[in-house]
C-alpha positions as a Python dict, from the first residue, in 0.01 Angstrom:
ca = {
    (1, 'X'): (0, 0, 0),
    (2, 'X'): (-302, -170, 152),
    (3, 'X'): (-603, 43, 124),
    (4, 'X'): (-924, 42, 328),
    (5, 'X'): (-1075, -291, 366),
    (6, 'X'): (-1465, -236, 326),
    (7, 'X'): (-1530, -544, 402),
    (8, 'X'): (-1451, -515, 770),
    (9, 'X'): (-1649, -227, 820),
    (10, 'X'): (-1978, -426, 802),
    (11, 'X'): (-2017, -203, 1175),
    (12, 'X'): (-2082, 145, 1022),
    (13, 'X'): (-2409, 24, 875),
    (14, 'X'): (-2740, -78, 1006),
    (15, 'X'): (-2865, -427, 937),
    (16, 'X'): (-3185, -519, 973),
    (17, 'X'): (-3099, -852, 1120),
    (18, 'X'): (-2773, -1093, 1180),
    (19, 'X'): (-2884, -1303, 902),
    (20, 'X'): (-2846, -1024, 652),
    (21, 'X'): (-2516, -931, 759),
    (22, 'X'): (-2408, -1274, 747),
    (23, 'X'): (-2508, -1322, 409),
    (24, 'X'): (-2374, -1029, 290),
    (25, 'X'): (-1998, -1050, 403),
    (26, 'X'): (-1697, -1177, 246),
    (27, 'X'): (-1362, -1240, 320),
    (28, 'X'): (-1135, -959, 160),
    (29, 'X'): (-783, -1154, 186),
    (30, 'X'): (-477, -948, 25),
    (31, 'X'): (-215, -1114, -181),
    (32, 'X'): (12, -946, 58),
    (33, 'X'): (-93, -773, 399),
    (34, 'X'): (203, -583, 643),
    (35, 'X'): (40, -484, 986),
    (36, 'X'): (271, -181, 959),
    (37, 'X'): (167, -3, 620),
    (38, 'X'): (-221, -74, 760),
    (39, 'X'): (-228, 75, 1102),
    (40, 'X'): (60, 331, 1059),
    (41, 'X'): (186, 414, 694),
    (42, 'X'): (-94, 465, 491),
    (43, 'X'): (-207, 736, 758),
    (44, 'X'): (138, 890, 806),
    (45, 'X'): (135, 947, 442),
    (46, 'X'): (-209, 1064, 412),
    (47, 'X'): (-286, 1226, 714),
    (48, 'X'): (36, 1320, 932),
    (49, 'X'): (-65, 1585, 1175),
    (50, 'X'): (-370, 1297, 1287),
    (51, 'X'): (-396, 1190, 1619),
    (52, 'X'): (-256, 837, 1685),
    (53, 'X'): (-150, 759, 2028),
    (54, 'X'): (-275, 934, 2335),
    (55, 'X'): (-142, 853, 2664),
    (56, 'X'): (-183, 948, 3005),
    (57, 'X'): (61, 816, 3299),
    (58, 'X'): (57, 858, 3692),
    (59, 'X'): (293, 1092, 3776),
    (60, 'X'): (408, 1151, 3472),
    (61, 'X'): (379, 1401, 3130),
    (62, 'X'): (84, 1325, 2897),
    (63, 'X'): (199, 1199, 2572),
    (64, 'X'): (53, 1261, 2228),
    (65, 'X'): (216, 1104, 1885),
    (66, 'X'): (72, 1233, 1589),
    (67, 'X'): (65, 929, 1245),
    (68, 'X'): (404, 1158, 1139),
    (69, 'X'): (532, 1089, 1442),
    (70, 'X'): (489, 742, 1440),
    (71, 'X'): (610, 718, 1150),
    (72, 'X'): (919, 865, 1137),
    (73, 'X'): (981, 713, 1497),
    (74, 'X'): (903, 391, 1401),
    (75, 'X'): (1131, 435, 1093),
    (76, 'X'): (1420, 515, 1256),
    (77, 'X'): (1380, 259, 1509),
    (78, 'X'): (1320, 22, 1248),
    (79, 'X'): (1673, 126, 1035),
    (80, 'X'): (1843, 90, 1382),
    (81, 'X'): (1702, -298, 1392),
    (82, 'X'): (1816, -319, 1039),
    (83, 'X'): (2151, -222, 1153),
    (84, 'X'): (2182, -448, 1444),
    (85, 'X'): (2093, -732, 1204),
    (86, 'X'): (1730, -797, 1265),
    (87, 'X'): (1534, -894, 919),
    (88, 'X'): (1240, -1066, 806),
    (89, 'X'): (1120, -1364, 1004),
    (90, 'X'): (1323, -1267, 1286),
    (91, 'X'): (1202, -1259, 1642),
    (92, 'X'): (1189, -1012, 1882),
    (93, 'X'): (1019, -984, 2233),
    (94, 'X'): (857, -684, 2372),
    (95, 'X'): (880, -700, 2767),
    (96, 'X'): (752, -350, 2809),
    (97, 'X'): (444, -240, 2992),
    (98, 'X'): (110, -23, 2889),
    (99, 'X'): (362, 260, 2721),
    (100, 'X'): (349, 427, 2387),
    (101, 'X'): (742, 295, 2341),
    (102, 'X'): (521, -70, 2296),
    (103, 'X'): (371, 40, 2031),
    (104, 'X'): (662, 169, 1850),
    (105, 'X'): (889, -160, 1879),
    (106, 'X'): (599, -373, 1720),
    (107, 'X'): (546, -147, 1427),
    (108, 'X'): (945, -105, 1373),
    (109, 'X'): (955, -472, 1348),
    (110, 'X'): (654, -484, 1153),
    (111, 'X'): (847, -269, 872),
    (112, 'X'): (1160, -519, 877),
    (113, 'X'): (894, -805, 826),
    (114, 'X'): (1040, -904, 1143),
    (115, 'X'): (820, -1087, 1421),
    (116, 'X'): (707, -908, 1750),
    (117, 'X'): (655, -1130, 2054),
    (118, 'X'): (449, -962, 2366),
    (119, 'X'): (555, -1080, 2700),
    (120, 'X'): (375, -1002, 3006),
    (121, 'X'): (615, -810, 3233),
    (122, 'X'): (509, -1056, 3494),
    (123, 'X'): (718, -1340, 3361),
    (124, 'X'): (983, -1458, 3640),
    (125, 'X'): (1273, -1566, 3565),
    (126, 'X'): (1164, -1931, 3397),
    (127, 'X'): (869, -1762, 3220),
    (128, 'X'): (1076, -1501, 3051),
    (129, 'X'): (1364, -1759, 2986),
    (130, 'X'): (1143, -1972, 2860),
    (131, 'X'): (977, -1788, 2582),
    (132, 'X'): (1291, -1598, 2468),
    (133, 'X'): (1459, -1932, 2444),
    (134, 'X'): (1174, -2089, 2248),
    (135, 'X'): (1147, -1794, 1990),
    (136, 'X'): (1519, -1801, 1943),
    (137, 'X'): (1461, -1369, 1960),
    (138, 'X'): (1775, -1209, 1866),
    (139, 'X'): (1612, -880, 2047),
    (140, 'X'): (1426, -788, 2367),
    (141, 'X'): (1310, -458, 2449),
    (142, 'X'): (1242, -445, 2796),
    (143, 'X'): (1136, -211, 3074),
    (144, 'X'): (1191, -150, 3465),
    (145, 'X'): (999, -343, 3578),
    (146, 'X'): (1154, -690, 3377),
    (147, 'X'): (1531, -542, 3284),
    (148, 'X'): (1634, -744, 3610),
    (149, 'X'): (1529, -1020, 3565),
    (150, 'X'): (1587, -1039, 3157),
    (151, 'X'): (1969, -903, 3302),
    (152, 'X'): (1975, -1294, 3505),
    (153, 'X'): (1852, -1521, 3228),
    (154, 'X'): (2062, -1322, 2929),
    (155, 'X'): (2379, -1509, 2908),
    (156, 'X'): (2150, -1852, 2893),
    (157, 'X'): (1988, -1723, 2586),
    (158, 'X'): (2217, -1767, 2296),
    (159, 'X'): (2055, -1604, 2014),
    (160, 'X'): (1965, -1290, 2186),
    (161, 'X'): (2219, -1045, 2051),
    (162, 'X'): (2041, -714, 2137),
    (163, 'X'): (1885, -528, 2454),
    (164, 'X'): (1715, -201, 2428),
    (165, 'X'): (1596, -93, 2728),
    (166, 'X'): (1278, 186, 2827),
    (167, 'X'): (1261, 390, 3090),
    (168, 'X'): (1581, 221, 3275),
    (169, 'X'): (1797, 484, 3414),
    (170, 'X'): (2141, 324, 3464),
    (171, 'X'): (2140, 61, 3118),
    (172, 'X'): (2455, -197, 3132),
    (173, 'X'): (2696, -273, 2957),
    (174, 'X'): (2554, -436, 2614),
    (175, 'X'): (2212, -236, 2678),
    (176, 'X'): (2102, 62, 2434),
    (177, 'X'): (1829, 299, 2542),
    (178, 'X'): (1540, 293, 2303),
    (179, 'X'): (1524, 645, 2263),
    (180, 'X'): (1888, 701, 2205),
    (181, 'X'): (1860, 397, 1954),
    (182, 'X'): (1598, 613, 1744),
    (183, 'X'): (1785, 942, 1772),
    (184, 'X'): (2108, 790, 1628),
    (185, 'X'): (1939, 623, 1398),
    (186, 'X'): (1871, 695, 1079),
    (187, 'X'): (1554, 890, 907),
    (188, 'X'): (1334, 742, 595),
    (189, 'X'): (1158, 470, 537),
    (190, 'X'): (1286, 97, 671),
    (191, 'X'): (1422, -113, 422),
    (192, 'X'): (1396, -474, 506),
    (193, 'X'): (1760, -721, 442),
    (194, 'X'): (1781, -1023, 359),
    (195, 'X'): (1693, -1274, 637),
    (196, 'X'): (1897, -1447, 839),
    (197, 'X'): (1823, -1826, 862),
    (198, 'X'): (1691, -1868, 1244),
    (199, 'X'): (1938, -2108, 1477),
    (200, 'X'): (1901, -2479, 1391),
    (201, 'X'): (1639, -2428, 1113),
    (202, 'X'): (1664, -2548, 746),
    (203, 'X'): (1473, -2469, 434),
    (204, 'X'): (1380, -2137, 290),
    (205, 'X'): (1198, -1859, 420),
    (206, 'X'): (816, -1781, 307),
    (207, 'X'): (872, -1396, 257),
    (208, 'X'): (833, -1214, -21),
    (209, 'X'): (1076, -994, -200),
    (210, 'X'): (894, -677, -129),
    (211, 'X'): (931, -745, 266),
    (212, 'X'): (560, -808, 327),
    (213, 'X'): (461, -1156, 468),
    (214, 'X'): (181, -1377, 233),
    (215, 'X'): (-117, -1416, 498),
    (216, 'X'): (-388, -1693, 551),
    (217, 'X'): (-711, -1613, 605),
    (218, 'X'): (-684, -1659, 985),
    (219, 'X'): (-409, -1432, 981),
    (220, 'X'): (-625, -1147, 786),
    (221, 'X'): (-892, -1174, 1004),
    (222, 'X'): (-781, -1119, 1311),
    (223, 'X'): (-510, -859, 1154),
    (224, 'X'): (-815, -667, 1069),
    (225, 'X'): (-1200, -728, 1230),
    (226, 'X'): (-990, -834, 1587),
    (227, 'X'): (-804, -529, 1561),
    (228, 'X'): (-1127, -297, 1516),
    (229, 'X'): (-1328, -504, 1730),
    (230, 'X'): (-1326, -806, 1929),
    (231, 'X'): (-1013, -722, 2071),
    (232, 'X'): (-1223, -408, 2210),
    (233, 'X'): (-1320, -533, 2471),
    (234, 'X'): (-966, -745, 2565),
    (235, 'X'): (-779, -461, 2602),
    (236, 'X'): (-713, -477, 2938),
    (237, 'X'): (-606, -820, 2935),
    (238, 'X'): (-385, -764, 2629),
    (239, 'X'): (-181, -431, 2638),
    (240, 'X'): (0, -454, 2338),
    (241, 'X'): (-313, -521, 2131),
    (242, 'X'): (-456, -245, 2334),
    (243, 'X'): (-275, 4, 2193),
    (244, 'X'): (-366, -99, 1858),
    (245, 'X'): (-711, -117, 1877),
    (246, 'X'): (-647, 305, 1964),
    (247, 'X'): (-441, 341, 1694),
    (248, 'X'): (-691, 215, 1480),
    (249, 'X'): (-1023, 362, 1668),
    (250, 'X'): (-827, 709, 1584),
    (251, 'X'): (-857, 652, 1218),
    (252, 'X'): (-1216, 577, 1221),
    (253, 'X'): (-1255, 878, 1360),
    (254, 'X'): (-1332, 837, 1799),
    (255, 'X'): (-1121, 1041, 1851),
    (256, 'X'): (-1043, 1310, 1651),
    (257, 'X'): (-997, 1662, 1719),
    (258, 'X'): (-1309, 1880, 1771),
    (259, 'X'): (-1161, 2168, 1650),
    (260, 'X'): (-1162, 2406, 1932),
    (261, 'X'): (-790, 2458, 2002),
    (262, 'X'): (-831, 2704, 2327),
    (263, 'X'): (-732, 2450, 2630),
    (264, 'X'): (-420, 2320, 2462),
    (265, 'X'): (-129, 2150, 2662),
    (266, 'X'): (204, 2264, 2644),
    (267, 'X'): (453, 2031, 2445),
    (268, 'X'): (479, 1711, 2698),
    (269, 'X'): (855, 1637, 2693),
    (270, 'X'): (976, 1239, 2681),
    (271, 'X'): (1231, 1186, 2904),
    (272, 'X'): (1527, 1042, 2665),
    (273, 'X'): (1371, 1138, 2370),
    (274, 'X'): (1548, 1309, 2103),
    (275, 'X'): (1378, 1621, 2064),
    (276, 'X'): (1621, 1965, 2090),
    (277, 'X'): (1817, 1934, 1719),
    (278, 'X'): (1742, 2001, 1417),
    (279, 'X'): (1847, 1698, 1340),
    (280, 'X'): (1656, 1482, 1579),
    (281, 'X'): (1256, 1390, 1492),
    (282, 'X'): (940, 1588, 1576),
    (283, 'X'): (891, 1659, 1953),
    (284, 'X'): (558, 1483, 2073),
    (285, 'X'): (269, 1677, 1956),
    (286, 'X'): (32, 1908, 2112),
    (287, 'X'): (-296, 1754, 2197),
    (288, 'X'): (-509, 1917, 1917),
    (289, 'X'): (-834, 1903, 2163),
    (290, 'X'): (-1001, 2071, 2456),
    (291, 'X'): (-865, 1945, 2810),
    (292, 'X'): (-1077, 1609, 2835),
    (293, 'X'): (-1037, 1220, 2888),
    (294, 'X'): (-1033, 1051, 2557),
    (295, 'X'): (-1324, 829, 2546),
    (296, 'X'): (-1396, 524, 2286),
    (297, 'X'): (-1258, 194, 2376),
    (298, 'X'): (-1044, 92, 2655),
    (299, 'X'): (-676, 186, 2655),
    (300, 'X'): (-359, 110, 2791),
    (301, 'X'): (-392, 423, 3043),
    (302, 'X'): (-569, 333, 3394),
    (303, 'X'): (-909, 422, 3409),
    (304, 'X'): (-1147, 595, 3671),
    (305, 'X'): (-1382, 389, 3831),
    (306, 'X'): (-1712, 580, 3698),
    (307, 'X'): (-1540, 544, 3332),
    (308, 'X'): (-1539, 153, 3366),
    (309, 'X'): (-1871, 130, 3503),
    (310, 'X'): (-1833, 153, 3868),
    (311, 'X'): (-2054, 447, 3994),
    (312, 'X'): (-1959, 644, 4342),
    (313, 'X'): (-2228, 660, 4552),
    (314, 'X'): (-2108, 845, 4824),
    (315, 'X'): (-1784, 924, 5019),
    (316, 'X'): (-1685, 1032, 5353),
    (317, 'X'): (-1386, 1066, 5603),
    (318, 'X'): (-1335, 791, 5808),
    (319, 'X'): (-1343, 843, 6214),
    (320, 'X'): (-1036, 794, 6446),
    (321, 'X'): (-1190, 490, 6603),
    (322, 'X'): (-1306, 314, 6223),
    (323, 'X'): (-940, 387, 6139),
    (324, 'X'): (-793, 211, 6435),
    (325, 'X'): (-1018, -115, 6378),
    (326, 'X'): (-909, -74, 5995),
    (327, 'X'): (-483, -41, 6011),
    (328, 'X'): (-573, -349, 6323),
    (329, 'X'): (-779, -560, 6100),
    (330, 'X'): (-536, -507, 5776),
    (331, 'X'): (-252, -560, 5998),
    (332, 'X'): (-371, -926, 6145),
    (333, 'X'): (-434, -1007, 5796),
    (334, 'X'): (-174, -898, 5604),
    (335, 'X'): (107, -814, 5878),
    (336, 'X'): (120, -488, 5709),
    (337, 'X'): (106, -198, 5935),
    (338, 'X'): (-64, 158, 5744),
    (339, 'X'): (4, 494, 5845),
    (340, 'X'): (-155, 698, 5643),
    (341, 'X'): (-263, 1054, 5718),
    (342, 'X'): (-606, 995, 5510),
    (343, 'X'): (-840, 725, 5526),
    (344, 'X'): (-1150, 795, 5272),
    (345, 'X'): (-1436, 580, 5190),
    (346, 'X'): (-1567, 530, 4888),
    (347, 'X'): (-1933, 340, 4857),
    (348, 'X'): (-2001, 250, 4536),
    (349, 'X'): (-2315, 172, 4399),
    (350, 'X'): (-2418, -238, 4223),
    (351, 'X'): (-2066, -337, 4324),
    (352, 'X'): (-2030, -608, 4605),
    (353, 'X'): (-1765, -438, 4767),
    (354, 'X'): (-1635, -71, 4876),
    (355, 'X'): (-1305, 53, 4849),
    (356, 'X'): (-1097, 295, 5101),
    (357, 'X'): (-862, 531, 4996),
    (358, 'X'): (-533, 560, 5192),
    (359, 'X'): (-368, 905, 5130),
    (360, 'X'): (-544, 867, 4802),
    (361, 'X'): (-435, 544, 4684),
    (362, 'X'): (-759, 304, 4687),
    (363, 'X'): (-522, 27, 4884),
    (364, 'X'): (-794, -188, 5081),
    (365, 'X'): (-1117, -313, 4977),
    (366, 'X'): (-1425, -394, 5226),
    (367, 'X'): (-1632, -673, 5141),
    (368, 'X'): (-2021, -728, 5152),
    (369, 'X'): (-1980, -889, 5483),
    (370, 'X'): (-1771, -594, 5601),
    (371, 'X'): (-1433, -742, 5605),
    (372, 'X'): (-1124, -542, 5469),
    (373, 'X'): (-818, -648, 5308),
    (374, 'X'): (-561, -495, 5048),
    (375, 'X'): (-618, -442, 4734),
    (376, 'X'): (-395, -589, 4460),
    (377, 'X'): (-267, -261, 4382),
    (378, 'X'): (-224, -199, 4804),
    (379, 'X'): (-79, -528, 4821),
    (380, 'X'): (200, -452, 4592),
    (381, 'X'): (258, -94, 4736),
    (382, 'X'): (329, -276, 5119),
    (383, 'X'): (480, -540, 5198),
    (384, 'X'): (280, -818, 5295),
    (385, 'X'): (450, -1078, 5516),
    (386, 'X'): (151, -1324, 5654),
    (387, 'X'): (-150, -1505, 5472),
    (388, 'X'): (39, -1512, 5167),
    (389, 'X'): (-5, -1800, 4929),
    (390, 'X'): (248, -1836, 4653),
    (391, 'X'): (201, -1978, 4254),
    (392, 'X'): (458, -2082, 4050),
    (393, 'X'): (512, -1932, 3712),
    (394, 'X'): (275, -2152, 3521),
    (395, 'X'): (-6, -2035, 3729),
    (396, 'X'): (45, -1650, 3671),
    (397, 'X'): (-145, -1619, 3352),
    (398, 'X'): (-454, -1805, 3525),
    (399, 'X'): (-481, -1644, 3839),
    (400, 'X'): (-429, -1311, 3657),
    (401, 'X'): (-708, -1388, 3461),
    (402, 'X'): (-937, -1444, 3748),
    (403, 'X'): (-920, -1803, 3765),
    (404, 'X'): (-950, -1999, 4158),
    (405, 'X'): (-614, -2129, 4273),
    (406, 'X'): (-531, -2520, 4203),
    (407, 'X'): (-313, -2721, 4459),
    (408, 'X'): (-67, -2797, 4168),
    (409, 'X'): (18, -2446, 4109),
    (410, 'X'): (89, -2370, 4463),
    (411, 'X'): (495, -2366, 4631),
    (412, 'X'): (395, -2252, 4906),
    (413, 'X'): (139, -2068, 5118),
    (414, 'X'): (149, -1911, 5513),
    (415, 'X'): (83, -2264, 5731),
    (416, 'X'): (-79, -1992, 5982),
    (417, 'X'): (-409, -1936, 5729),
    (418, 'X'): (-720, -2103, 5820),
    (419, 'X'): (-1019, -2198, 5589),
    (420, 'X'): (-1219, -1912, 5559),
    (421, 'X'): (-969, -1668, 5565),
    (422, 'X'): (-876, -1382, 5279),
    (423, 'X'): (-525, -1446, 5144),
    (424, 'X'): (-315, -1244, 4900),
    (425, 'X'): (-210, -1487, 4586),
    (426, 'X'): (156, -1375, 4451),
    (427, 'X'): (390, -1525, 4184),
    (428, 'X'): (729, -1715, 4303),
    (429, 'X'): (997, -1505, 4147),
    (430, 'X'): (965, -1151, 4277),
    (431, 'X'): (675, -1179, 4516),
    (432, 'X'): (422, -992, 4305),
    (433, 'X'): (71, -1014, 4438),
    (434, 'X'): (-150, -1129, 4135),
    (435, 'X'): (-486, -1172, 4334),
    (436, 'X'): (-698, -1156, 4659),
    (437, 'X'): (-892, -1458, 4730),
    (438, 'X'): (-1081, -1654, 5008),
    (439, 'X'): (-888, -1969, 5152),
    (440, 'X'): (-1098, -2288, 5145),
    (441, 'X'): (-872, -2477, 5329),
    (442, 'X'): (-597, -2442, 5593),
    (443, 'X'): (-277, -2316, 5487),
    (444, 'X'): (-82, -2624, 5568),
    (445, 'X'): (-306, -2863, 5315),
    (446, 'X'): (-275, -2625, 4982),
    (447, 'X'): (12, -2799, 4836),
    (448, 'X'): (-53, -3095, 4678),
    (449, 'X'): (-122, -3244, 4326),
    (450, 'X'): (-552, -3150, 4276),
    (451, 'X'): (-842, -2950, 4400),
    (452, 'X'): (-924, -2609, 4437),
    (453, 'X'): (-774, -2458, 4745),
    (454, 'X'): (-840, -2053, 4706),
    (455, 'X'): (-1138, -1921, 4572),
    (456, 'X'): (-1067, -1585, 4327),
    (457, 'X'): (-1208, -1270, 4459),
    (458, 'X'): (-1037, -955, 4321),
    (459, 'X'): (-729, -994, 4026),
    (460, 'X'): (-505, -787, 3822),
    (461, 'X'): (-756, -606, 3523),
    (462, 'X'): (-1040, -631, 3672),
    (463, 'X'): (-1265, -368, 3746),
    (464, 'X'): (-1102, -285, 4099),
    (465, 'X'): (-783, -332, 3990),
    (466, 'X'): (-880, -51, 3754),
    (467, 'X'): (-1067, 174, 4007),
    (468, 'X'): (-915, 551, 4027),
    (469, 'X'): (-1075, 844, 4184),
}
């Protein structure tokens, strides 16, 4: 078992300068190094009733795992893989969004030696295709939002041999639910086979016979100081590694349990999980601490505005007559006609913009200058029919990154928008809306092979896209 790398923990003392630090680190590279036995089994063993996943969802039942209950989920899970074939060196893509269920498919395949892939669920149908193809992954798991369109690229995908699916409510035919696949699976720790030689590949495999993978330097380091802390502050950016980063924050102690027991939740139930037999695993835990938003780095749960460091200044009810001119403005923009019952707005202080709440939901944004639009998350609740400008799939990671639109990633935008005007910037496939932005030219001259044609205003992650009163 990997213990405790001090040398990574150069952040729990004070230095009196960079240059001592500097000089006094080393690399600490193990002979042998499994993600799995660092973040999960060593803990599990040592300290099972630990917090190490906490997870709130909209509309849904908080969800607490302790380190036992990672482990023995993640075991199970793991034995199932084993069963269905999957063994060291193997890949397998995770197409599953900010959920605790990621978590547990990359530290099953950890244990197998196997390799996890993350895929953003918003690959179309190329994207997706494309990657799974590449990898040669003999598994996807896969959520709602992505089981359709992994469901039209499957039978091009020849390796791909297994489908587990989260919170999908009617899985096909050659689908298993990925709770049902732990509960029938079976208990103790994974045991990784023998490896199966990938599809067209020759030579042997660099594993060892203990199922742990030899790692480079590179591979140590950002296994271990990226996980702790640069990848802090990409969390939003990079869900899967998100989670991580909490379930190794827990251990070094952010959030662990203050003791006072009084304000505890009842038992959150899983829907799917196995959780009524003696036979089946632990239910979720009880949350262990008073009724209170974790805090420490960001997670993979949305987070209120004043948490990531947009203050409230004020809000009020809007009048009958400032709705009207709203619903009319957002309508001629977007053709998307609101009705809600509540329009609130929110002023928020050092921010260049101010955000409205319809029936709650903070769906359009008001500029500096006073001009409204949707927001990204409004955008995708409606359905917005003009000044619409469309990427293809190559352009999805950019653009939801913040990055101005290019003509060559463009297929097509609204030949109605003029320069000037603020446009909603949505991926090919299904239409999702990926940014807000300000058109610099007409919509009939965007397409075309160079220049920037939309400037970036407001994207998926950022700071508005994470606002929540």
């Amino acid at each position: 078992m990997v213990e405790r790398l001090d040398a990574y923990h150069f952040h729990e003392q004070e230095w009196d300068s960079y240059d001592d630090l500097r000089a006094a680190f080393e690399w600490e590279v193990p002979e042998q190094f499994n993600m799995a036995d660092y973040v999960c089994e060593r803990w599990a063993e040592e300290t099972p009733d630990a917090v190490a996943l906490y997870a709130e969802a909209a509309g849904g039942p908080d969800r607490t795992l302790t380190y036992g209950d990672l482990g023995e989920y993640t075991d199970r899970l793991a034995n199932y893989l084993a069963t269905q074939g999957v063994s060291r060196g193997d890949r397998v893509g995770v197409n599953v969004g900010q959920k605790p269920e990621t978590v547990l498919a990359h530290v099953a395949c950890w244990k197998l030696g196997a390799v996890s892939i993350p895929l953003s669920t918003l690959f179309g149908v190329d994207g997706l295709s494309y990657r799974l193809d590449d990898a040669e992954a003999v598994v996807c798991v896969v959520d709602a939002a992505s089981v359709d369109t992994l469901r039209e690229v499957r039978g091009d995908l020849a390796a791909l041999e297994t489908v587990l699916t989260v919170d999908v409510a009617d899985p096909k035919e050659g689908e298993t639910d990925l709770w049902a696949a732990i509960e029938g699976a079976g208990a103790g720790r994974a045991v990784a086979v023998r490896p199966r030689r990938p599809l067209g590949r020759d030579g042997p495999l660099d594993v060892d016979e203990e199922g742990f993978e030899p790692v480079a330097r590179l591979v140590a380091q950002a296994a271990v100081t990226l996980l702790t802390q640069v990848l802090e502050g990409l969390a939003v950016s990079l869900p899967p590694v998100a989670l991580l980063v909490v379930l190794a924050r827990v251990r070094a102690g952010e959030r662990r349990a203050t003791g006072d027991t009084d304000d505890r939740r009842p038992v959150p139930v899983v829907p799917g999980a196995p959780h009524n037999s003696p036979q089946d695993p632990p239910p979720l835990s009880v949350c262990p601490w008073p009724r209170r938003r974790p805090v420490g780095p960001a997670s993979f749960i949305r987070r209120p505005g004043v948490e990531s460091g947009m203050q409230v200044k004020s809000r009020h009810h809007l009048r009958a007559d400032e709705i009207d001119d709203l619903e009319a403005t957002i309508a001629g923009g977007t053709g998307v006609e609101l009705d809600g019952d509540t329009y609130e707005m929110v002023a928020l202080g050092d921010e260049p913009f101010d955000v409205v709440l319809v029936d709650g939901a903070p769906d359009v944004v008001r500029f500096e200058d006073g001009e409204a639009f949707l927001t990204v998350q409004g955008a995708n609740r409606h359905e917005v029919t003009t000044g619409v400008v469309t990427v293809d799939a190559g352009a999805i990671s950019f653009v939801s990154d913040g990055a101005d639109v290019m003509r060559p990633g463009i297929v097509d935008a609204d030949p109605d928008v003029v320069a000037g005007d603020l446009v909603t910037i949505a991926e090919e496939t299904h239409g999702k809306t990926l940014a807000v932005g300000r058109a610099l030219v007409d919509g009939s001259e965007m397409v075309g092979d160079s220049g920037k044609v939309v400037t970036s205003l407001h994207h998926v992650g950022d700071e508005l896209f994470e606002f929540d009163v």
